[in-house]
Biotite code that builds the C-alpha atoms (Angstrom):
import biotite.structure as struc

atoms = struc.array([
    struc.Atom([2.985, -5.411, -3.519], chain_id="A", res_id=1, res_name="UNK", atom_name="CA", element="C"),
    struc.Atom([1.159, -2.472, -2.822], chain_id="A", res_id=2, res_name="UNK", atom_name="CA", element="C"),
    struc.Atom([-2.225, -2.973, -1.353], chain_id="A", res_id=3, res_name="UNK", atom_name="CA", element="C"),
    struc.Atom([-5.229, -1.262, -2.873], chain_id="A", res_id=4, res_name="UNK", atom_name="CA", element="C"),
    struc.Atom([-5.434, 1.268, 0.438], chain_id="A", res_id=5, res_name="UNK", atom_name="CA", element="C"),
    struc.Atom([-2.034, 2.128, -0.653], chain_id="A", res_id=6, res_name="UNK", atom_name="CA", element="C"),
    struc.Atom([-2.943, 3.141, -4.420], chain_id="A", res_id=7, res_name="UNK", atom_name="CA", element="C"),
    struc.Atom([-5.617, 5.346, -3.350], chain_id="A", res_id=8, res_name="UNK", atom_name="CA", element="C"),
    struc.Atom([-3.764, 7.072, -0.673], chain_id="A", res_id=9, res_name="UNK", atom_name="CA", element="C"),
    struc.Atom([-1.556, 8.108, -3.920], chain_id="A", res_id=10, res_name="UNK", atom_name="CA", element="C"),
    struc.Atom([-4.533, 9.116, -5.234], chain_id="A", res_id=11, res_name="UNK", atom_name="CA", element="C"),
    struc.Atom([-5.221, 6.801, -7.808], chain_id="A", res_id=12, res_name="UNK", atom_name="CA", element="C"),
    struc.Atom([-8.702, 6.171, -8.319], chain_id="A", res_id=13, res_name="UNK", atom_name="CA", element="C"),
    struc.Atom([-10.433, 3.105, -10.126], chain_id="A", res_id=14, res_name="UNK", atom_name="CA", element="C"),
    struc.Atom([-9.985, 4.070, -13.487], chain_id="A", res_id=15, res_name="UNK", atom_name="CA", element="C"),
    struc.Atom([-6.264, 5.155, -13.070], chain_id="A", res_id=16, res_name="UNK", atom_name="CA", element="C"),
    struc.Atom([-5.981, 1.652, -11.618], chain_id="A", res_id=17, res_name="UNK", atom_name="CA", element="C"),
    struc.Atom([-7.044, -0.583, -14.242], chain_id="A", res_id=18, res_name="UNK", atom_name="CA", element="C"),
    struc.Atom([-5.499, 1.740, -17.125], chain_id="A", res_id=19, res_name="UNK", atom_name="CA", element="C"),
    struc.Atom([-2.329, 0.617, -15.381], chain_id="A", res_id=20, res_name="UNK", atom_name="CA", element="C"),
    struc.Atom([-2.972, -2.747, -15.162], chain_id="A", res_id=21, res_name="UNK", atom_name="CA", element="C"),
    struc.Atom([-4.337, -2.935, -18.923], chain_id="A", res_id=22, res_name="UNK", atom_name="CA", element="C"),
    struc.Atom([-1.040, -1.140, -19.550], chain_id="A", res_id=23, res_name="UNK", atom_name="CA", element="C"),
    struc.Atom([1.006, -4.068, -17.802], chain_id="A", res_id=24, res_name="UNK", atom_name="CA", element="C"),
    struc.Atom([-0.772, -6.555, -19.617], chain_id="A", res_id=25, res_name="UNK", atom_name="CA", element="C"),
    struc.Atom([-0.278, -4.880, -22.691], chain_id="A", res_id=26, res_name="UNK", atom_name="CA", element="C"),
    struc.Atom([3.055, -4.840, -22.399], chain_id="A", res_id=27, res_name="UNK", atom_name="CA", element="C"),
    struc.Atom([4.262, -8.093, -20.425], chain_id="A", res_id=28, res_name="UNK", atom_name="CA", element="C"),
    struc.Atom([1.330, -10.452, -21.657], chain_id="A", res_id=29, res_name="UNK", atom_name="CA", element="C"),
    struc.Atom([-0.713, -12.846, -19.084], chain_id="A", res_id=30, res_name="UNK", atom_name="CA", element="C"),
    struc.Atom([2.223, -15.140, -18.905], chain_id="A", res_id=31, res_name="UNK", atom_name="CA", element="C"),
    struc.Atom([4.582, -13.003, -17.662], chain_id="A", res_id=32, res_name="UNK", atom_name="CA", element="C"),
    struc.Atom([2.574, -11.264, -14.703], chain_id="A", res_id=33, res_name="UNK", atom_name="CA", element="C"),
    struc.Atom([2.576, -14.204, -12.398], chain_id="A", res_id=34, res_name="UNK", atom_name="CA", element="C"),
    struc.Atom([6.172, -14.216, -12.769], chain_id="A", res_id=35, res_name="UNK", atom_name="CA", element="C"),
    struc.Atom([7.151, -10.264, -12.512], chain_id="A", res_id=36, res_name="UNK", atom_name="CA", element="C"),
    struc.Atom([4.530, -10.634, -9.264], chain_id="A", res_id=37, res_name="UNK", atom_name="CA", element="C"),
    struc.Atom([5.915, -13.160, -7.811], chain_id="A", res_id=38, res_name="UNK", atom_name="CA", element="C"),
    struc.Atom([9.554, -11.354, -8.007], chain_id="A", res_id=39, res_name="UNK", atom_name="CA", element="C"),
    struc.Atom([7.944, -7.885, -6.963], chain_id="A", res_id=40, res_name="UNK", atom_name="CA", element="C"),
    struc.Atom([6.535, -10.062, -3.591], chain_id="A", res_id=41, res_name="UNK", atom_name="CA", element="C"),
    struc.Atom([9.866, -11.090, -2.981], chain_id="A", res_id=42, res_name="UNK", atom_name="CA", element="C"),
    struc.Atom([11.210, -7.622, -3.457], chain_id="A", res_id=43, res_name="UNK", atom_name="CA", element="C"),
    struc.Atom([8.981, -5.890, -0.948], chain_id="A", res_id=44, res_name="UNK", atom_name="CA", element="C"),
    struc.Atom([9.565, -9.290, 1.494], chain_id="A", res_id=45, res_name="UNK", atom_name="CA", element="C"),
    struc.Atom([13.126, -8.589, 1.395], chain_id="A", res_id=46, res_name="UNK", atom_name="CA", element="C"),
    struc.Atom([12.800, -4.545, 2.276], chain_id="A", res_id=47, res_name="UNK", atom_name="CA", element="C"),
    struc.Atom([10.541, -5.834, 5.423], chain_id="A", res_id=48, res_name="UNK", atom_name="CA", element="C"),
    struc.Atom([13.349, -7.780, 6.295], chain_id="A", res_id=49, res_name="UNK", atom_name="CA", element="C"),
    struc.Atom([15.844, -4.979, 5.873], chain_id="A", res_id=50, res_name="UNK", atom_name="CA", element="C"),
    struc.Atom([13.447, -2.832, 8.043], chain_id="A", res_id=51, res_name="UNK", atom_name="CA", element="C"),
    struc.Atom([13.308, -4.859, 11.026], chain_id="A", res_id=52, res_name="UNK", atom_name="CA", element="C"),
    struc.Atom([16.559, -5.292, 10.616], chain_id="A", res_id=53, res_name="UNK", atom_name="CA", element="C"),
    struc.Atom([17.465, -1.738, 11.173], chain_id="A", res_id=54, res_name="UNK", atom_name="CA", element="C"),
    struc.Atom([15.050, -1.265, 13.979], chain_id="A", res_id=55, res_name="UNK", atom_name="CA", element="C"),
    struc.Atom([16.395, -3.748, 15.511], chain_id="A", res_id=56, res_name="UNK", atom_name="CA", element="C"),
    struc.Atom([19.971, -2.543, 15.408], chain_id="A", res_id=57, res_name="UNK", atom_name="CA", element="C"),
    struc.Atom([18.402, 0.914, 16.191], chain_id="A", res_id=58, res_name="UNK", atom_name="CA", element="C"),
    struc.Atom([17.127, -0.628, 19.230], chain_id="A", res_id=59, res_name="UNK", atom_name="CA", element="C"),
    struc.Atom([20.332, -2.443, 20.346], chain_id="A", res_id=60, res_name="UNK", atom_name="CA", element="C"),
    struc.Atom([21.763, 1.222, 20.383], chain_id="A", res_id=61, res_name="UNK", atom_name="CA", element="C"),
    struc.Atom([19.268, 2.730, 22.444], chain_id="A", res_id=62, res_name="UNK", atom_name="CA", element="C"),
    struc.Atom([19.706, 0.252, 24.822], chain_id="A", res_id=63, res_name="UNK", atom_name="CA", element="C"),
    struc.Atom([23.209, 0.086, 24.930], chain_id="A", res_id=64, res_name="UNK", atom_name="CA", element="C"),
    struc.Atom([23.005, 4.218, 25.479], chain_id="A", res_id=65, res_name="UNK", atom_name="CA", element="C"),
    struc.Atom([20.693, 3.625, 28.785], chain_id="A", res_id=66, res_name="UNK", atom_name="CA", element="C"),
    struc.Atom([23.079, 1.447, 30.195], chain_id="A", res_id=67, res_name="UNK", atom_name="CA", element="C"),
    struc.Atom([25.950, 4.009, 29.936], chain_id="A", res_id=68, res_name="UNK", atom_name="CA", element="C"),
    struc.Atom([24.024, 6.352, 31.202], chain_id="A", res_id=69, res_name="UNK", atom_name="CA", element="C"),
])
């Protein structure tokens, strides 16, 4: 999820903020937002996991170039 840092490095400021999140409760009700949280948290876990995934294979090929070398 993104962090608060994050929203106002987009330049979002307070007010922007909570229009959104009226917005979202507007439109999925308090039930739902636990759930469509929960399922954004595991989105963004899963893209961390694809990152380090490709630095690692990134690094693997750097290293495998210095050898040759």
């Amino acid at each position: 999820m993104l962090g608060l840092k994050t929203l106002l490095l987009l330049g979002l400021g307070g007010q922007e903020i909570l229009l959104i999140a009226l917005i979202v409760l507007l439109l999925f009700g308090g039930a739902k937002i636990p759930e469509l949280m929960r399922g954004m948290g595991k989105g963004v876990r899963s893209f961390k996991e694809g990152m380090k995934e490709v630095d690692e294979v990134k690094k693997d090929i750097v290293d495998e170039a210095k050898k040759d070398e």
